[in-house]
Kinemage of the C-alpha trace (Angstrom):
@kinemage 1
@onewidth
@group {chain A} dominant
@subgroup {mainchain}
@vectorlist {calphas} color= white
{ca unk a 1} P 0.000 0.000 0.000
{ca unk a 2} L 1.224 3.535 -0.675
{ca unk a 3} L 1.726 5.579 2.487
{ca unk a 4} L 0.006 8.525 0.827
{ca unk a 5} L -3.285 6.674 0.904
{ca unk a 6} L -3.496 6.188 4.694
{ca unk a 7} L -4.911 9.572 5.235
{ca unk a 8} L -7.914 8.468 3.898
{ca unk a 9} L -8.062 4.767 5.671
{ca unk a 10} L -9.739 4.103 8.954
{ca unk a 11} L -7.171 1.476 11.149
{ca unk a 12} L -7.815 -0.589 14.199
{ca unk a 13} L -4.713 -1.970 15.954
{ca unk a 14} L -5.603 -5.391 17.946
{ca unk a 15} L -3.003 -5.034 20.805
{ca unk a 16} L -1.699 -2.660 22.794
{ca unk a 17} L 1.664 -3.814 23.568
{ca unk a 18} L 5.247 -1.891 22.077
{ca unk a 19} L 4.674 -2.793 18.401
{ca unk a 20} L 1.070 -1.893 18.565
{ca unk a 21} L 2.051 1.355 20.237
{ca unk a 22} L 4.327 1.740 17.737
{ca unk a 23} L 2.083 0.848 14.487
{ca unk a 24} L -0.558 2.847 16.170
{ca unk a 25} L 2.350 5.805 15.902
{ca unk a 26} L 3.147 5.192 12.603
{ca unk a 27} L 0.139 5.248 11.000
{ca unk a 28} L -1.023 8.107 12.896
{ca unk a 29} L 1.774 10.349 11.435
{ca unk a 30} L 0.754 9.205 8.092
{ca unk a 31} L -3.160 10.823 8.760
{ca unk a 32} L -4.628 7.023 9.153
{ca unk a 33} L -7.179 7.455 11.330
{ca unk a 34} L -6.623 4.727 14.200
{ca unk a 35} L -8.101 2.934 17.031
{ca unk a 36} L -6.253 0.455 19.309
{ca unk a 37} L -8.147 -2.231 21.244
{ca unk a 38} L -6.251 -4.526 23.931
{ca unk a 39} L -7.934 -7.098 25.817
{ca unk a 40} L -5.872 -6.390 28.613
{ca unk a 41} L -6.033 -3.464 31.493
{ca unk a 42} L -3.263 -0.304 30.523
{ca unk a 43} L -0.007 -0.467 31.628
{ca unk a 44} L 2.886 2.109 30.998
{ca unk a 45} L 0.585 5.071 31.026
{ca unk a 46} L 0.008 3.465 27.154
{ca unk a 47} L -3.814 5.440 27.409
{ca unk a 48} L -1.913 8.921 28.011
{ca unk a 49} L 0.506 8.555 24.727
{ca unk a 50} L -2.198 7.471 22.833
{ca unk a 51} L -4.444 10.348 23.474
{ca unk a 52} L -1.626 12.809 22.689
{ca unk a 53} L -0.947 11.250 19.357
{ca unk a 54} L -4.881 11.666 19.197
{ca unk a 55} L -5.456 7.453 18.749
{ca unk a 56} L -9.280 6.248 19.876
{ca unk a 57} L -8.589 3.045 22.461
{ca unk a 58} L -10.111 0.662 24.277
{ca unk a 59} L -9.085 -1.517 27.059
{ca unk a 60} L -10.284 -4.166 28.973
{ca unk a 61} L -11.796 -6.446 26.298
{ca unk a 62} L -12.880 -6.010 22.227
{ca unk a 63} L -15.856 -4.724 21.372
{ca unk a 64} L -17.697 -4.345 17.776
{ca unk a 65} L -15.696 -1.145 17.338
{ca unk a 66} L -12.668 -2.930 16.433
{ca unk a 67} L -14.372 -3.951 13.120
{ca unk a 68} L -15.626 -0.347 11.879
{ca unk a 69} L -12.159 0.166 9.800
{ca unk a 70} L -10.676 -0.408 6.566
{ca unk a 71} L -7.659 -2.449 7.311
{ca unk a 72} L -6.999 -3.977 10.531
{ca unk a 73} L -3.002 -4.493 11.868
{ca unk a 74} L -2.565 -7.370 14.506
{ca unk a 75} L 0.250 -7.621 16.764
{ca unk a 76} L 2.561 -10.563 16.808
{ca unk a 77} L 0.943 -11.724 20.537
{ca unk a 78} L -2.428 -12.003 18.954
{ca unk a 79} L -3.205 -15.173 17.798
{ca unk a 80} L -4.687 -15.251 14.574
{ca unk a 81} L -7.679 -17.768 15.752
{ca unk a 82} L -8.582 -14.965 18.291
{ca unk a 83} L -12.424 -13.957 18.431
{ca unk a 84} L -11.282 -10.086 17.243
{ca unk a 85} L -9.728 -10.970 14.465
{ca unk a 86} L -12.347 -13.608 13.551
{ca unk a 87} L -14.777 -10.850 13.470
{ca unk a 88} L -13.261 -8.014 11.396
{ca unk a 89} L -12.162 -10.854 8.613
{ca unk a 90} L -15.970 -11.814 8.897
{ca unk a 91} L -16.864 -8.164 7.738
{ca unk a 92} L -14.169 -8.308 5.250
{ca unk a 93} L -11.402 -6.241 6.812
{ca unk a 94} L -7.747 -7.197 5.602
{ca unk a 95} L -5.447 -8.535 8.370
{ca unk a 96} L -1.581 -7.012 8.233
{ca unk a 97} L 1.204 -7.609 10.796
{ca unk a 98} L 3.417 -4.946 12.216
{ca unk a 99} L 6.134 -6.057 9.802
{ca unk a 100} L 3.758 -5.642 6.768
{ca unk a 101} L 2.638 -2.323 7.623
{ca unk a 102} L 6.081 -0.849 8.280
{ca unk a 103} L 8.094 -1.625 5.185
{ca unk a 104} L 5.161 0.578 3.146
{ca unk a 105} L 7.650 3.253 4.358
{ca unk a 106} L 10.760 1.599 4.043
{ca unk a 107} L 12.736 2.765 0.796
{ca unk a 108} L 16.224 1.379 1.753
{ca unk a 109} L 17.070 -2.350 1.318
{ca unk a 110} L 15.604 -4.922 3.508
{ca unk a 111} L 17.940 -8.301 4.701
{ca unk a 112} L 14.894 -9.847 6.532
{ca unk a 113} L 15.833 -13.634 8.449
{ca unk a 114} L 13.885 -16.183 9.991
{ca unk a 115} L 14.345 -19.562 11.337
{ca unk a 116} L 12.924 -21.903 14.566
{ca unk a 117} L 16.670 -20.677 16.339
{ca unk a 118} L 19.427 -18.946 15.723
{ca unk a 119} L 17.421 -15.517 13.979
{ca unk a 120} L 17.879 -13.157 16.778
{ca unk a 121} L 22.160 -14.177 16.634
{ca unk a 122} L 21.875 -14.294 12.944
{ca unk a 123} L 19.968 -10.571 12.798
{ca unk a 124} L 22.617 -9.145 15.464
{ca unk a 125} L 25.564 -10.488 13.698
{ca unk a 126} L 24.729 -9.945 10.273
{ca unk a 127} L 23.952 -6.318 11.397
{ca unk a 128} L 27.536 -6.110 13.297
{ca unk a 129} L 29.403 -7.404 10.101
{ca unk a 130} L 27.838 -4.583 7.942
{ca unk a 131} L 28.548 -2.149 10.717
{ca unk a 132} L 32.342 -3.231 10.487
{ca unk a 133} L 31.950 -2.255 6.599
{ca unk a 134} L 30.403 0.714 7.090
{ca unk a 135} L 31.971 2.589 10.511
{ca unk a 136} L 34.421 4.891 7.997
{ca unk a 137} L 31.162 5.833 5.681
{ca unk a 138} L 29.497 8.686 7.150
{ca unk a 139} L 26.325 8.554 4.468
{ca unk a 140} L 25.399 5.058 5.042
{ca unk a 141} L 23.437 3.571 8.423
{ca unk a 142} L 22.602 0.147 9.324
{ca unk a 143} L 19.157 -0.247 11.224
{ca unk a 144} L 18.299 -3.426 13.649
{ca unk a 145} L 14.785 -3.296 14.152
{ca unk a 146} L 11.848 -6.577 13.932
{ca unk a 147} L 11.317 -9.536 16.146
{ca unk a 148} L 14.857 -8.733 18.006
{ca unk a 149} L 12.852 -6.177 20.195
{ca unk a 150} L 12.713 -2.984 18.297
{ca unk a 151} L 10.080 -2.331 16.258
{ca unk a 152} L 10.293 -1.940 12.654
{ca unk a 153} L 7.430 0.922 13.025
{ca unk a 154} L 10.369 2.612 15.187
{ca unk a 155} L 12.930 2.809 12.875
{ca unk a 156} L 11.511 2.901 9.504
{ca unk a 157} L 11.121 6.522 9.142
{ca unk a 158} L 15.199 6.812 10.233
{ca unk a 159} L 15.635 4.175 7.079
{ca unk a 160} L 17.071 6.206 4.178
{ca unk a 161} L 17.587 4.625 0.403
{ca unk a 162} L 21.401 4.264 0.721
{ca unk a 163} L 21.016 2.473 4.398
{ca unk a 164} L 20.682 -1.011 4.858
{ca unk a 165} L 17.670 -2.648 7.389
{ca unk a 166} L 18.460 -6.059 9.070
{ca unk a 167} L 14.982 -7.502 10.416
{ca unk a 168} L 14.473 -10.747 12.729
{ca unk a 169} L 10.847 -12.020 11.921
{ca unk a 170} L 9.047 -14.281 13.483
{ca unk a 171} L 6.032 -16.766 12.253
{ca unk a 172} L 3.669 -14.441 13.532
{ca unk a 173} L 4.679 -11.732 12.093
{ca unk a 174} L 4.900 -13.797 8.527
{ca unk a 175} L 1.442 -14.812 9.230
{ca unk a 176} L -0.234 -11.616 7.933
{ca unk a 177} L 2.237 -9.952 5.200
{ca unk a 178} L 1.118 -9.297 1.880
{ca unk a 179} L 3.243 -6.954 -0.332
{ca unk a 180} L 6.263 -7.907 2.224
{ca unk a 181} L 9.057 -7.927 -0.301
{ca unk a 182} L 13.169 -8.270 1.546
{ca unk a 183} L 15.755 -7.524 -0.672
{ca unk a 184} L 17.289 -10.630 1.009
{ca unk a 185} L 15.923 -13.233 3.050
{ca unk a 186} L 17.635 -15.880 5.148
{ca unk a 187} L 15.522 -19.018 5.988
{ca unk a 188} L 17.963 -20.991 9.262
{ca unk a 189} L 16.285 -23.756 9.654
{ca unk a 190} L 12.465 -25.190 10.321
{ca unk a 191} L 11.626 -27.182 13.199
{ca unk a 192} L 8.641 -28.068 15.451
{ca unk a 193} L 8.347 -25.032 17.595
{ca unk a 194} L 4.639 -22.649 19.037
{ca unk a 195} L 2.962 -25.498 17.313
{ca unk a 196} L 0.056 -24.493 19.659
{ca unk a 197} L -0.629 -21.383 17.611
{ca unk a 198} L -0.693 -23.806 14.374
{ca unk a 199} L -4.026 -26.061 15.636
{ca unk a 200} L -0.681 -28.920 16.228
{ca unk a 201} L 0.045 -28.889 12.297
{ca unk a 202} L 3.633 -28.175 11.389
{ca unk a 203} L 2.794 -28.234 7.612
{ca unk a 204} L 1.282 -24.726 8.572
{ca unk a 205} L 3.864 -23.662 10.722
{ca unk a 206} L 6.145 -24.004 7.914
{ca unk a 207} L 4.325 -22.616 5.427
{ca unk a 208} L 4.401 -19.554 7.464
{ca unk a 209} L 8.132 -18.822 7.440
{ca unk a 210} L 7.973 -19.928 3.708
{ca unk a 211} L 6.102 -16.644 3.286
{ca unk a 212} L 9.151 -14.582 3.586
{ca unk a 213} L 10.426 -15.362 0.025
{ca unk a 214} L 6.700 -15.238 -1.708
{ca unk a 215} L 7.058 -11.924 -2.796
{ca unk a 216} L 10.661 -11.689 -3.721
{ca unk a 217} L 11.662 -12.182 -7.239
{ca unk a 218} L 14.279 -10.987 -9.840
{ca unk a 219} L 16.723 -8.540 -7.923
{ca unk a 220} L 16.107 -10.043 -4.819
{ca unk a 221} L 18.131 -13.316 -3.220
{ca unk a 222} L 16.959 -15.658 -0.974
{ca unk a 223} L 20.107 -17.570 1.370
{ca unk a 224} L 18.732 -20.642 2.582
{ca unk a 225} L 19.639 -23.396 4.483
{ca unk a 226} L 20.551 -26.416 2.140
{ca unk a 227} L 20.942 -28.791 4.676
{ca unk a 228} L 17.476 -28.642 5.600
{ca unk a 229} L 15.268 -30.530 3.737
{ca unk a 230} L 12.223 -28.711 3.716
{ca unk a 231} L 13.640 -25.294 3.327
{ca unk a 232} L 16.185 -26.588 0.299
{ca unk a 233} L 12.721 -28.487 -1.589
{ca unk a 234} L 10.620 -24.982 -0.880
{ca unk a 235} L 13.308 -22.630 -2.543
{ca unk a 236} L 14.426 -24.613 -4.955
{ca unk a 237} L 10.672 -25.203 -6.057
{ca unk a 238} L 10.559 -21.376 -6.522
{ca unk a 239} L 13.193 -20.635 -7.847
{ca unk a 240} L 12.994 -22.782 -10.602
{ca unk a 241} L 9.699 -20.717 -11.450
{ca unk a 242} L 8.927 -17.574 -13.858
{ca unk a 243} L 10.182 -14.418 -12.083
{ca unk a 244} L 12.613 -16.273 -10.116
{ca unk a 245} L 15.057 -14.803 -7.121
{ca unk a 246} L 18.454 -15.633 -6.594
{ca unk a 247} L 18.643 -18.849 -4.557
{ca unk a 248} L 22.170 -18.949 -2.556
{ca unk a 249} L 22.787 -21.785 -0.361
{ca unk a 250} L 24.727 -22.811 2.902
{ca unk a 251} L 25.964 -25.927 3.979
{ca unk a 252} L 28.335 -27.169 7.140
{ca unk a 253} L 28.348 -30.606 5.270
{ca unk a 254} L 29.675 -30.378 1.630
{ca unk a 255} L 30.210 -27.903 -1.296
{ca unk a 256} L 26.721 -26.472 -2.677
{ca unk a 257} L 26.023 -25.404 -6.688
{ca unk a 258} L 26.255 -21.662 -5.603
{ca unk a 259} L 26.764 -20.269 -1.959
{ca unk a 260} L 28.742 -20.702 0.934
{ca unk a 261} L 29.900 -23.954 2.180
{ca unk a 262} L 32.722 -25.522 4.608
{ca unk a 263} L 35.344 -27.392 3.306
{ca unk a 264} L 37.718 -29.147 5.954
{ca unk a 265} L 38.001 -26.461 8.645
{ca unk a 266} L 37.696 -23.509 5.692
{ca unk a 267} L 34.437 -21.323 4.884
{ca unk a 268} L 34.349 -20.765 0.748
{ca unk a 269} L 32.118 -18.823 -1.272
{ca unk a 270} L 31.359 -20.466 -4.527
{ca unk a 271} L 29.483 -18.288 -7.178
{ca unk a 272} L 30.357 -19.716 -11.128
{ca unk a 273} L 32.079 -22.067 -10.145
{ca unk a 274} L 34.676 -20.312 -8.738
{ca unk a 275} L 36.005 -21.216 -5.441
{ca unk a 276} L 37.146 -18.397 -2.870
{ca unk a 277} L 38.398 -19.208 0.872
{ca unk a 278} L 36.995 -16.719 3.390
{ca unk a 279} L 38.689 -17.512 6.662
{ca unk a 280} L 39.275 -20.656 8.861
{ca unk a 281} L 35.961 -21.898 11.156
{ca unk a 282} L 38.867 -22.148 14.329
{ca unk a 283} L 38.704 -18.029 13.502
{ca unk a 284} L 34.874 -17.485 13.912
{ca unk a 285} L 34.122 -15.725 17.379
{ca unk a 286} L 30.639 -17.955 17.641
{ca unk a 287} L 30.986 -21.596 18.410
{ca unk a 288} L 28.953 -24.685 17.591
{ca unk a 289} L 27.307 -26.377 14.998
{ca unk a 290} L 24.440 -23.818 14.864
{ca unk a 291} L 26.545 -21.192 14.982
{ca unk a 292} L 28.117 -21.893 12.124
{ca unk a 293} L 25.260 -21.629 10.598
{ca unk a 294} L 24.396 -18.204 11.580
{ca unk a 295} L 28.235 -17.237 10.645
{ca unk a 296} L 27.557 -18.599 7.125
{ca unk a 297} L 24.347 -17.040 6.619
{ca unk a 298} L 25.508 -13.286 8.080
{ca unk a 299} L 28.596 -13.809 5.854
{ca unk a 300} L 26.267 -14.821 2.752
{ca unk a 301} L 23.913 -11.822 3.173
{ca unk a 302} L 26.714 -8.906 3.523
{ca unk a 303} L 28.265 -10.353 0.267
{ca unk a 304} L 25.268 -10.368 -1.068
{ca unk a 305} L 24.946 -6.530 -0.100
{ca unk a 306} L 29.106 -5.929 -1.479
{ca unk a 307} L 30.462 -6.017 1.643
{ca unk a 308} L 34.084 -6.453 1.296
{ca unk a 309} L 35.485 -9.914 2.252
{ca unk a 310} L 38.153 -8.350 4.559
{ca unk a 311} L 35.481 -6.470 6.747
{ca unk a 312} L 33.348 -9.685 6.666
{ca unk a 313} L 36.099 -11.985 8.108
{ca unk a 314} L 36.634 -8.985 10.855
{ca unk a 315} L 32.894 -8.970 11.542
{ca unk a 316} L 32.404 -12.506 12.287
{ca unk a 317} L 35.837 -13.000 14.507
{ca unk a 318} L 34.911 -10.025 16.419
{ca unk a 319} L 31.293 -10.500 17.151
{ca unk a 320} L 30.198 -10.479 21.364
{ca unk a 321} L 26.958 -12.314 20.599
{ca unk a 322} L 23.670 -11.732 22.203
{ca unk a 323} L 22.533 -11.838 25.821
{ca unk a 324} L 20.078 -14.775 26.741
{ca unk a 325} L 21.686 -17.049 23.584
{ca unk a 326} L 24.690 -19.026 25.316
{ca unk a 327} L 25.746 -15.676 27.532
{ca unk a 328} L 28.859 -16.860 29.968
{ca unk a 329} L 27.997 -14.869 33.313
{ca unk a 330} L 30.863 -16.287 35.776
{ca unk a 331} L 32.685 -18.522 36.472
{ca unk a 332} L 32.859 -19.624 40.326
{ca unk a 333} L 34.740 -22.143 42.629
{ca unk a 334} L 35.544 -23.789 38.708
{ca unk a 335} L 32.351 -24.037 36.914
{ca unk a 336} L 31.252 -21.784 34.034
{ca unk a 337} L 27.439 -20.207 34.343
{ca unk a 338} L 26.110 -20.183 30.858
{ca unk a 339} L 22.920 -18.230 30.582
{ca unk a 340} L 20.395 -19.841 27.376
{ca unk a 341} L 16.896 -18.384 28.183
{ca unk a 342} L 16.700 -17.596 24.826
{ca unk a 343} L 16.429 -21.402 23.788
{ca unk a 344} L 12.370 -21.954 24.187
{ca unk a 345} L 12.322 -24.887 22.427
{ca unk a 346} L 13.553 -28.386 22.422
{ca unk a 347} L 16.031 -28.192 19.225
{ca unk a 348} L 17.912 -25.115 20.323
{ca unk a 349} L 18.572 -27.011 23.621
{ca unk a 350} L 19.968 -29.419 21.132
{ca unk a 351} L 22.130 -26.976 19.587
{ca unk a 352} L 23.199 -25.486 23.084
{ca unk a 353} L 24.638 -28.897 24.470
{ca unk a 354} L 26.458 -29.493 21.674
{ca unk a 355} L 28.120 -26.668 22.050
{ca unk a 356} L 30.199 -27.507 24.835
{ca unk a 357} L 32.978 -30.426 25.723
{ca unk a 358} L 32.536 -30.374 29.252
{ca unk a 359} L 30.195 -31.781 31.430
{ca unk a 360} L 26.729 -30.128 31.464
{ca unk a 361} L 24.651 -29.254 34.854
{ca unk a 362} L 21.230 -28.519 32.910
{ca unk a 363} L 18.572 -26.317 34.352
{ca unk a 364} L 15.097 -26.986 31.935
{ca unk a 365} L 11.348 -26.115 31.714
{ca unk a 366} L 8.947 -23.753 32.336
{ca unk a 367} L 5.742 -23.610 30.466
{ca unk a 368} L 5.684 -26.681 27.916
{ca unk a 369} L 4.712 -25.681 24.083
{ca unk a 370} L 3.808 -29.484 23.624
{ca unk a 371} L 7.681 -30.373 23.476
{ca unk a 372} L 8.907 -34.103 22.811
{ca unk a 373} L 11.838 -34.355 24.802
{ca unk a 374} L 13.036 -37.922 23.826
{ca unk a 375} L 15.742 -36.072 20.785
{ca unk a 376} L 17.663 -34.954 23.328
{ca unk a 377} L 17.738 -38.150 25.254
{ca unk a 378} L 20.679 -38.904 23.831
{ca unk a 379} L 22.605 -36.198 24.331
{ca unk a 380} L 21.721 -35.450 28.037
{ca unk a 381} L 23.061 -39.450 28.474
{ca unk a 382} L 26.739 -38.323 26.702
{ca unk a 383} L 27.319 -34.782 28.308
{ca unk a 384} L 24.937 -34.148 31.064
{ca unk a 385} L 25.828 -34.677 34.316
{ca unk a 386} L 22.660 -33.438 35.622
{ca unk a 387} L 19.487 -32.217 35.511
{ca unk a 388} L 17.253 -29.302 37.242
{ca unk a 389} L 13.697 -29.176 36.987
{ca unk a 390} L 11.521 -25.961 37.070
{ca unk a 391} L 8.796 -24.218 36.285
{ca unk a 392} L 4.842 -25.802 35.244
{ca unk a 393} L 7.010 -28.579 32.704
{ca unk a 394} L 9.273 -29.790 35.721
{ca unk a 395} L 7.183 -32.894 36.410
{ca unk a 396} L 7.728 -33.420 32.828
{ca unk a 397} L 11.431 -32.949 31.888
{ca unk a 398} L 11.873 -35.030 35.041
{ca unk a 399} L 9.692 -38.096 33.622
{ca unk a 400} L 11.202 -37.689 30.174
{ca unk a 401} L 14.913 -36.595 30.553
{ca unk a 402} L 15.506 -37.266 34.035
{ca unk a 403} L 16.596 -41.294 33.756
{ca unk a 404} L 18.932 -40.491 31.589
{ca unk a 405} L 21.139 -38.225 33.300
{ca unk a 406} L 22.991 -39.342 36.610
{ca unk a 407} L 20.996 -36.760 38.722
{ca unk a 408} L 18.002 -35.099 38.599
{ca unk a 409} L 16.158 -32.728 40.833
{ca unk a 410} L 12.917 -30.587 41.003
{ca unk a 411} L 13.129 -26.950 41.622
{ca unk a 412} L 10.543 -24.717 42.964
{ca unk a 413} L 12.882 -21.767 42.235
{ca unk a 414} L 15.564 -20.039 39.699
{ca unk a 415} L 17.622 -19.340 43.224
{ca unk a 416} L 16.529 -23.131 43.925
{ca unk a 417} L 17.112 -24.470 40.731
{ca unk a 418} L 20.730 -22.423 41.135
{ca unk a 419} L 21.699 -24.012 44.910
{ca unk a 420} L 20.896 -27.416 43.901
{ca unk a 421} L 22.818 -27.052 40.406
{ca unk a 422} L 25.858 -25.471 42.301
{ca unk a 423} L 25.550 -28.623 44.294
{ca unk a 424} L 25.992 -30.721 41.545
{ca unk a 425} L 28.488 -29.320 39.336
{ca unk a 426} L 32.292 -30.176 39.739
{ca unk a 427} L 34.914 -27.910 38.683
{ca unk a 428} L 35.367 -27.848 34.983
{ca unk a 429} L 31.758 -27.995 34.237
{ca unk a 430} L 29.070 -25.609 33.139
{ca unk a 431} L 25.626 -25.026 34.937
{ca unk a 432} L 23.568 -24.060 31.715
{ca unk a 433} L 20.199 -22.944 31.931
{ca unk a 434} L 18.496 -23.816 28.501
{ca unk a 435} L 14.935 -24.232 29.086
{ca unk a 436} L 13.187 -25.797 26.321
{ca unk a 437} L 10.278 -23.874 27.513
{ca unk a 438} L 8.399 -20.069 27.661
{ca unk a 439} L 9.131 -18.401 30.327
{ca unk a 440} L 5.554 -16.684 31.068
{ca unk a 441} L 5.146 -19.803 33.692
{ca unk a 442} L 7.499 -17.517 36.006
{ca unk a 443} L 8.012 -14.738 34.429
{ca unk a 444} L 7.277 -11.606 31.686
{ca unk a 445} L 9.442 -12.802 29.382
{ca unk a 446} L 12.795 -14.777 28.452
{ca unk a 447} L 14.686 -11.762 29.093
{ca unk a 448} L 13.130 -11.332 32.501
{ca unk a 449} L 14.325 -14.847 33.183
{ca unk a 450} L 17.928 -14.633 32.452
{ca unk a 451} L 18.384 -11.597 33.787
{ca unk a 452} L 17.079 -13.254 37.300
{ca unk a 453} L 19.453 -16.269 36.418
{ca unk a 454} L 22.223 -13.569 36.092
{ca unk a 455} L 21.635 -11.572 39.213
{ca unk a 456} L 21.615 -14.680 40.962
{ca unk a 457} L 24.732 -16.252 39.610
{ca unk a 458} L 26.803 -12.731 40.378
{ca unk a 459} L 25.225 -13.037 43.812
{ca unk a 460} L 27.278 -16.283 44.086
């Protein structure tokens, strides 16, 4: 849609939360005429900005109101199977996310990446490794905006042709696009994960982070993940089509047709045919299988964008990585703290003990998303010596993963979970908390979770 329209378009916002506050914003400054309904009582003194920006709003519950608008904008919290948004697609209102809505403003190239893990490290190092390019270039920006915690409707105005905009999105978010068109997208991987939002059906689930290439085409480049079955079949599938993007592949197990690939302990880029060595894996600042990954994908994307190969190789040995995604807090009387609340599902637990040599003291659960636990069975039998149980899913992870590791405990408590981990641990290993779970058992969020994990462990 074209911007200039919107002063003549009536908008409800379903949720009140930062990137409906932000839409709501957004669209206001544009002349849209907008009303925000949340189901929930305000918080933040939300009802006081909205009035100054001169937004209608309701609170408290959704009433017919909600579907007296031409276009409706849903936040990513709002399931799509909720009654509000049942009712304004009865009266024929189209649904747009967040996402969709902002990049009807956004002139400068989009790199836009999803993935069941690894986006949020991908988006934050991809973003660093352009930033390396571009700290001598006074006319050029990069903006970090999405699913990562900063709303695209935040930025987008501060998004100028020559910049570059690195967006995390989630499913959610992909569920309502329509004319949502990344100048690159990066597809990480696709695995069972909020299948509860899906009605159970992971067909659907992956059909929804599929929608990130639909409306890309020539001039546009999609990096995906060859390894992955799914996500190689979907690509290739469309880009074998009329109006086809550029299809660029990674791989950690082999040389691909054109991408980026390993080969012994060396990261190439292959494009014709032609063969050039990028750096040594030993020389990446992330470790693990996954993270190699990421690295290849972040590396793919700048390229992709002419980013030198000299300020890509500094970008990905310098990187800090992310807090709440394998963040070491301390180590004390021997044993390493590793904080993981970022891993809310049961394959980037995977991912996070494979990640380490030594012996794991694992702290899991919180509120279950329908996880099968039995895939990491295996794993928690080789390098965990123990397990912690919290949160609603403790009775759970105790039943399923439990037997096979040499200890296991129920917690009532992060600083209980903590006292009985420290108890456990020998010198030389690492307590990790990687919960498998949500968090909003316990807590607001992830974040709100391992930054309680981190107090705690500084406490010790």
């Amino acid at each position: 849609m074209n911007p200039s329209t919107l002063s003549e378009q009536s908008v409800t916002v379903i949720g009140g939360a930062r990137s409906g506050r932000s839409v709501a914003r957004l669209l206001a400054g544009a002349g849209a005429s907008v009303f925000v309904t949340e189901h929930g009582p305000p918080k933040d003194g939300i009802g006081d900005t909205l009035d100054a920006l001169g937004v209608e709003h309701e609170f408290g519950g959704h009433t017919e109101r909600a579907a007296r608008a031409d276009l409706v904008v849903v936040s990513p919290g709002v399931p799509s199977d909720a009654a509000v948004v049942e009712m304004c697609r009865a009266e024929g209102l189209p649904v747009y996310s967040e996402i969709e809505v902002a990049s009807w403003f956004c002139d400068a190239p989009i790199i836009a990446i999803t993935g069941t893990n690894g986006k949020t490290t991908t988006t934050s190092l991809t973003a660093h490794v352009i930033r390396t390019a571009m700290r001598e270039m006074d006319d050029r920006t990069t903006l970090v905006a999405g699913n990562i915690g900063y709303p695209f409707s935040d930025e987008v105005l501060d998004a100028r042709k020559q910049d570059i905009v690195v967006l995390e999105v989630s499913s959610f978010q992909l569920d309502h696009v329509d004319s949502f068109r990344p100048r690159i997208s990066v597809l990480l991987n696709i695995t069972p994960d909020h299948l509860d939002r899906y009605d159970d059906d992971f067909s659907a689930y992956a059909q929804s982070k599929c929608r990130i290439f639909a409306r890309q085409g020539p001039g546009d480049a999609v990096v995906y993940n060859a390894d992955d079955d799914l996500i190689r079949e979907a690509v290739q599938a469309r880009a074998a089509g009329p109006d086809a993007f550029d299809a660029v592949a990674i791989s950690i197990e082999g040389p691909v047709e054109r991408g980026t690939f390993v080969d012994g302990d060396t990261i190439v880029f292959r494009d014709d045919d032609d063969d050039v060595p990028l750096m040594a894996v030993g020389d990446l600042a992330l470790r693990g299988p996954h993270n190699l990954y990421n690295s290849l994908a972040a590396a793919t994307s700048a390229r992709l964008m002419d980013i030198p190969d000299a300020q890509i190789r500094e970008g990905l040995a310098t990187f800090g990585g992310v807090p709440h995604r394998l963040e070491t807090i301390a180590t004390v009387d021997g044993v390493r703290y590793v904080n993981d609340s970022k891993a809310t599902n049961v394959n980037a637990v995977q991912y996070a003990l494979e990640s380490f040599d030594e012996p794991i003291v694992l702290i899991a659960g919180g509120r279950d998303k329908g996880n099968d636990y039995e895939p990491l069975a295996s794993l928690v039998r080789d390098r965990v010596r123990g397990i912690v149980a919290l949160g609603e899913s403790g009775e759970k992870v105790m039943q399923e993963l439990g037997p096979a590791a040499a200890s296991a405990q129920r917690a009532t408590t992060m600083e209980d979970a903590l006292v009985r981990a420290r108890h456990i641990a020998r010198p030389g290993d690492v307590v990790l908390l990687s919960p498998a779970c949500s968090s909003f058992d316990m807590y607001e969020n992830y974040e709100e979770r391992g930054d309680t994990f981190r107090r705690l462990v500084r406490r010790l």
